[in-house]
C-alpha positions in Angstrom: 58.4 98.8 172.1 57.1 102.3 170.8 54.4 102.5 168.4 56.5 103.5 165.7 59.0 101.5 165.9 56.3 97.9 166.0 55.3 99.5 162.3 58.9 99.7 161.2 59.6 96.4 162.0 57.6 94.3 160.0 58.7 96.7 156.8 62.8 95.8 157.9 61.3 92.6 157.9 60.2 92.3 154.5 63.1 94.6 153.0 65.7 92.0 154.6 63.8 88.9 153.0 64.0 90.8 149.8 66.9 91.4 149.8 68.2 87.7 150.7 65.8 86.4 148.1 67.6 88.5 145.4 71.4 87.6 146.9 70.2 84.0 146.6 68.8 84.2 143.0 71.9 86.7 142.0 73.8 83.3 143.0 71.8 80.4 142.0 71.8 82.3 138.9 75.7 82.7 138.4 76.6 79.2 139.1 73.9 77.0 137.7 72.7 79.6 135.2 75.8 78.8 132.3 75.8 78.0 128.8 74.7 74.8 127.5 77.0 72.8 125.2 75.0 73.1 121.5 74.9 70.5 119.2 78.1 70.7 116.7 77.1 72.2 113.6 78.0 71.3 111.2 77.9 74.0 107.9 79.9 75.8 110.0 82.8 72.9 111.5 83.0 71.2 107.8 84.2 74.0 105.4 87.6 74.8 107.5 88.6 70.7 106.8 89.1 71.2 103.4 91.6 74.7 103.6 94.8 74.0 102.7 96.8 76.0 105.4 100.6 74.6 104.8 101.5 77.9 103.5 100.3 80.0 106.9 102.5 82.7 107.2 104.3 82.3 111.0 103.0 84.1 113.6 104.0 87.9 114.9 103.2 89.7 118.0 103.2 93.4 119.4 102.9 94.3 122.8 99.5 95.6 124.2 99.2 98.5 126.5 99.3 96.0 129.7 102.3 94.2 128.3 100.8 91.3 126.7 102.0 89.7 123.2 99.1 89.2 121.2 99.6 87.8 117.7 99.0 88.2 114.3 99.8 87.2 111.0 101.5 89.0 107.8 100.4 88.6 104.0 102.7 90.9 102.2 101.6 91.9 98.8 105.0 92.5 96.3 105.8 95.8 96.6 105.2 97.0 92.9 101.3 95.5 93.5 100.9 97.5 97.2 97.2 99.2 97.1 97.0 99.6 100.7 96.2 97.6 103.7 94.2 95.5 104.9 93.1 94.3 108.5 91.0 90.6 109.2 89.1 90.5 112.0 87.7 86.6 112.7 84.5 85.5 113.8 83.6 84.0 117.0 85.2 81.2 118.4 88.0 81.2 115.9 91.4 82.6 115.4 93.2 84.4 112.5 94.3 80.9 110.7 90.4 81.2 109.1 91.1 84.3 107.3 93.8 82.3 105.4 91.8 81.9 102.3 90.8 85.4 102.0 94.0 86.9 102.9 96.0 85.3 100.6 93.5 86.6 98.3 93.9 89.9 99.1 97.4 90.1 99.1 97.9 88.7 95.6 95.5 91.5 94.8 98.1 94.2 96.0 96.9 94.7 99.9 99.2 94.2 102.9 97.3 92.0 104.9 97.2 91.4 108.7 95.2 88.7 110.3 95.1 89.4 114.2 93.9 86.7 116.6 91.6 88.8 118.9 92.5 88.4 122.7 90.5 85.8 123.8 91.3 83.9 121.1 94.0 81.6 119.0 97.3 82.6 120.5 96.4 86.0 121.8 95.8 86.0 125.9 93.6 84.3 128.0 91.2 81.7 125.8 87.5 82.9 126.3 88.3 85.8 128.3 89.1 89.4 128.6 90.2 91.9 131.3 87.7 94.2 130.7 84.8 95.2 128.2 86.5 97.6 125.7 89.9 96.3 125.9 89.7 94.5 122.1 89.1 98.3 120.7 92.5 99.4 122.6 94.1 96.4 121.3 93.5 97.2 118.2 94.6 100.3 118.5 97.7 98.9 119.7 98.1 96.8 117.0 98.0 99.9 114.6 100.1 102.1 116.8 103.0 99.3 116.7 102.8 97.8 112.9 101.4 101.1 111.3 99.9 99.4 108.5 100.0 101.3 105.0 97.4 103.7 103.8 94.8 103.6 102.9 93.5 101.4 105.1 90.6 98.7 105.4 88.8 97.1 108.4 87.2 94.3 107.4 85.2 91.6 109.9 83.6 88.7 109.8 80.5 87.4 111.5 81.1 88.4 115.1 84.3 90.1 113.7 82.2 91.8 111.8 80.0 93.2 114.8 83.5 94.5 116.1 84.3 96.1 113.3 81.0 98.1 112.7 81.9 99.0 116.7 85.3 100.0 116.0 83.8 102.1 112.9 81.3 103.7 115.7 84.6 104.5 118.2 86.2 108.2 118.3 89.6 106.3 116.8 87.1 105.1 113.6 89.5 107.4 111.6 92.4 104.6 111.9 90.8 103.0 108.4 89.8 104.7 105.6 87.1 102.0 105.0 85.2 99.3 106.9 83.9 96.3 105.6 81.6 94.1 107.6 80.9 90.2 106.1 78.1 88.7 107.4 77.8 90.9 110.4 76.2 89.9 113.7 74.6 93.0 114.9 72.6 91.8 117.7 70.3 89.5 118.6 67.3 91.2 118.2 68.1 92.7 115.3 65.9 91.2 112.4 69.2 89.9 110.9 69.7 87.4 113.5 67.2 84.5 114.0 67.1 82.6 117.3 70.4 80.8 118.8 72.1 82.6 115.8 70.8 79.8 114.0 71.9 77.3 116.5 75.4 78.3 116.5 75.4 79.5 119.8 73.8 79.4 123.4 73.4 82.1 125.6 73.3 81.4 129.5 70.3 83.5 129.8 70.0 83.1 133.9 73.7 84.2 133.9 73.6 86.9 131.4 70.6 88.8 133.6 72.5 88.6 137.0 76.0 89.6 135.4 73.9 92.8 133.3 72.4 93.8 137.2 75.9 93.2 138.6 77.4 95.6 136.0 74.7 98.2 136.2 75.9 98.5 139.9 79.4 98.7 138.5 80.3 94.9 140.3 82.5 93.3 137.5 83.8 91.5 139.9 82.0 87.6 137.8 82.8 88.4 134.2 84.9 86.5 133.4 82.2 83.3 134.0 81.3 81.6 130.7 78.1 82.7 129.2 77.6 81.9 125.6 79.3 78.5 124.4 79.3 77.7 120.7 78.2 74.5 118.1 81.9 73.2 117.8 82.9 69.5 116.9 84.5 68.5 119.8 87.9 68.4 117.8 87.2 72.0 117.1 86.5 72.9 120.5 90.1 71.1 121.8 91.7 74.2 119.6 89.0 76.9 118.8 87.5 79.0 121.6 84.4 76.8 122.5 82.5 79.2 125.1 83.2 83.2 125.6 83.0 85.4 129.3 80.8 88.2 129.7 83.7 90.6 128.9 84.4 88.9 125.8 80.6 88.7 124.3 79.7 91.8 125.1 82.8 93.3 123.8 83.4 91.3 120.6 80.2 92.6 119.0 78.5 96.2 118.5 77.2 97.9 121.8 73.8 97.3 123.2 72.3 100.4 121.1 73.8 99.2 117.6 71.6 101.6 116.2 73.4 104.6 117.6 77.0 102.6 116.2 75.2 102.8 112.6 75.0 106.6 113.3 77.7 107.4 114.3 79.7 105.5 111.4 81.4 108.3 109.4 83.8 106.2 107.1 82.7 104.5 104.0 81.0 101.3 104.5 80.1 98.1 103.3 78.0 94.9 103.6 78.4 91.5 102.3 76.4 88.4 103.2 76.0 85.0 101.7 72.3 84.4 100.1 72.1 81.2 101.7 73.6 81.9 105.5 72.5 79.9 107.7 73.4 82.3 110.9 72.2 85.4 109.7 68.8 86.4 107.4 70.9 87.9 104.2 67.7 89.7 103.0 67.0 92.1 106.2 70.7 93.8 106.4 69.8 96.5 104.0 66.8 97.3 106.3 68.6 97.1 109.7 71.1 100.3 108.6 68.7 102.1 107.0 66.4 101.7 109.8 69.0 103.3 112.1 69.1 106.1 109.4 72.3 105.3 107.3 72.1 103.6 103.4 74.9 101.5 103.0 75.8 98.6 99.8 74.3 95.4 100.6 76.1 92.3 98.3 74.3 89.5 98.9 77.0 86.3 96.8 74.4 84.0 95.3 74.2 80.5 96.4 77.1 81.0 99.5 76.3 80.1 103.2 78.0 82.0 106.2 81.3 79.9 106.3 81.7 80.0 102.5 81.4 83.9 102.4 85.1 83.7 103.4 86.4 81.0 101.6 84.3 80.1 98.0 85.7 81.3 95.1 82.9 83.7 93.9 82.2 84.9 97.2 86.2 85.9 98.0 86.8 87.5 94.5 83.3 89.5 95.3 85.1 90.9 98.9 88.3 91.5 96.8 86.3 93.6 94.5 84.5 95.8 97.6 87.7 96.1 98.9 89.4 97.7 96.1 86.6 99.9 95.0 87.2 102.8 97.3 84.0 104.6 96.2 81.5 103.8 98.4 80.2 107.1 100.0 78.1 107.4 103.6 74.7 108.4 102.7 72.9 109.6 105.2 68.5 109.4 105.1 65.8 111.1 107.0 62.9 108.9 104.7 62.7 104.9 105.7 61.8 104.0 102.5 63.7 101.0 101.3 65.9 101.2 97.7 67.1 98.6 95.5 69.2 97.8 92.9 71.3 95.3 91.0 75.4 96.6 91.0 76.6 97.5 87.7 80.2 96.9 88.1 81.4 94.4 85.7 82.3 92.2 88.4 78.9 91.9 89.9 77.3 91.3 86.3 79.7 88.4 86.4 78.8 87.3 89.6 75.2 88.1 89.6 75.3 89.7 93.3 73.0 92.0 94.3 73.3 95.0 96.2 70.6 96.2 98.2 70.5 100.1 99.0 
């Protein structure tokens, strides 16, 4: 054996044990590393029992780009009251049957209202899964481009709905609403809106979520569509919710990565609403987040509401009613970082007492 080639050896050696140490961690990682089951929790499982959803309107559906009916549901408004439109995105694990309260809300107030169940979820696709990250912004587009809602038009999200939406209001088609507003976002989990476990809503496979984020930064997708977040449902819940979500679906059913440059690039009015007493999210730190990343937007923190109730409480629906209809709301852009307050001075939020935060 030459000289050169005893030195090399040793180094093939080394790079081959390397390698194999990494193949065997990549896999220890995707099969043991999963989601555990959280405790059910329950300020979020205990509100839904109480909604009275005998008068659900039937499910729709329109065809998605790969042929695949995904449904949603229609609140028309009488057509002497029609404002607009408005589109419900869900939060996580759910469908669009937990937007009932504040649709029918919405429509009585004069808006066409359509409740999709996000693929992945309820009745649309796959439970807990997606084809690919990016696919719930083309389905969405889908839905527009087949039911062509009336204009003008609103996005508005909730919870991890409300992450999608603020990602759909950062996209090139943001222009397909008029308006976007987020309720109780979640922007990410480092953000200082979010504290850990989301509050203990949710675990995150944190062995699995590594090894999938090196698979994909070598463009191997092949494993996405292995659980890695699973969520605090009851178990009766879980039988009918979406109890745990793939890689594809948690990293596309939220903002990107850099939500920072999603703030930025909003360019359509925009507004936040958030419970004063949420359990998943700090209310008091949204203000700060976008103006952080450079844009002021109206903060309405509902007095005395947790997350779940943001969506279905009296005071906290007629408070999202009243940001939807006020069309007003202008993007303000910031170089400073100084922080701005102030109680509203509609009539509605003297009523209410909210406070908006810019």
């Amino acid at each position: 054996m030459s000289t050169e080639l005893h030195a090399v050896v040793p180094v093939v050696v080394c790079l081959v044990g390397l390698v194999t140490v990494v193949i065997v961690a990549l896999a220890v990682a995707l099969v043991k590393g999963g989601p555990k089951q959280p405790v059910p929790l329950g300020s979020i499982n205990e509100p839904f029992k109480s909604v009275d959803t005998s008068d659900l309107p039937p499910a729709e559906h329109f065809t998605a780009r790969d042929n695949t009916a995904l449904a949603y549901r229609h609140y028309a408004a009488r057509p002497a009251l029609v404002r607009g439109s408005a589109v419900l995105i869900h939060g996580s694990s759910a469908s669009g049957v937990s937007m009932h309260t504040l649709a029918k809300a919405l429509a009585a107030s004069g808006y066409n209202v359509y409740v999709p169940d996000m693929r992945g979820h309820g009745d649309s696709g796959r439970k807990g899964t997606i084809a690919y990250i990016g696919q719930l912004e083309d389905d969405l587009g889908d839905f527009l481009d087949a039911v062509q809602p009336d204009g003008p038009r609103t996005l508005v999200g909730f919870s991890a709905g409300g992450g999608f939406a603020l990602r759909f209001a950062s996209d090139a088609r943001q222009l397909a609403f008029d308006r976007y507003v987020l309720l109780a976002p979640f922007i990410h989990q480092n953000a200082p809106t979010t504290p850990p476990a989301v509050g203990g809503w949710a675990n995150l496979g944190i062995p699995r979520v590594v090894a999938l984020t090196f698979l994909n930064a070598l463009r191997i997708t092949l494993f996405n569509h292995l659980p890695v977040v699973a969520f605090a449902l009851a178990p009766e819940a879980a039988a009918r919710l979406t109890p745990r979500y793939s890689y594809n679906l948690m990293q596309n059913f939220r903002p990107h990565h850099n939500y920072r440059a999603d703030i930025r690039a909003t360019r359509r009015p925009l507004d936040v609403l958030v419970g004063a007493n949420d359990e998943a999210f700090h209310a008091d730190a949204f203000a700060g987040v976008f103006e952080e990343a450079g844009r002021v937007v109206p903060v309405t923190i509902v007095p005395e509401v947790g997350h779940i109730g943001l969506t279905l409480e009296p005071l906290a629906v007629a408070t999202i009613v009243a940001a939807v209809f006020e069309r007003g709301s202008e993007a303000v852009f910031i170089d400073d970082r100084s922080p701005r307050r102030r109680i509203r001075s509609s009539p509605h939020s003297r009523q209410s007492g909210a406070l908006e935060q810019r």
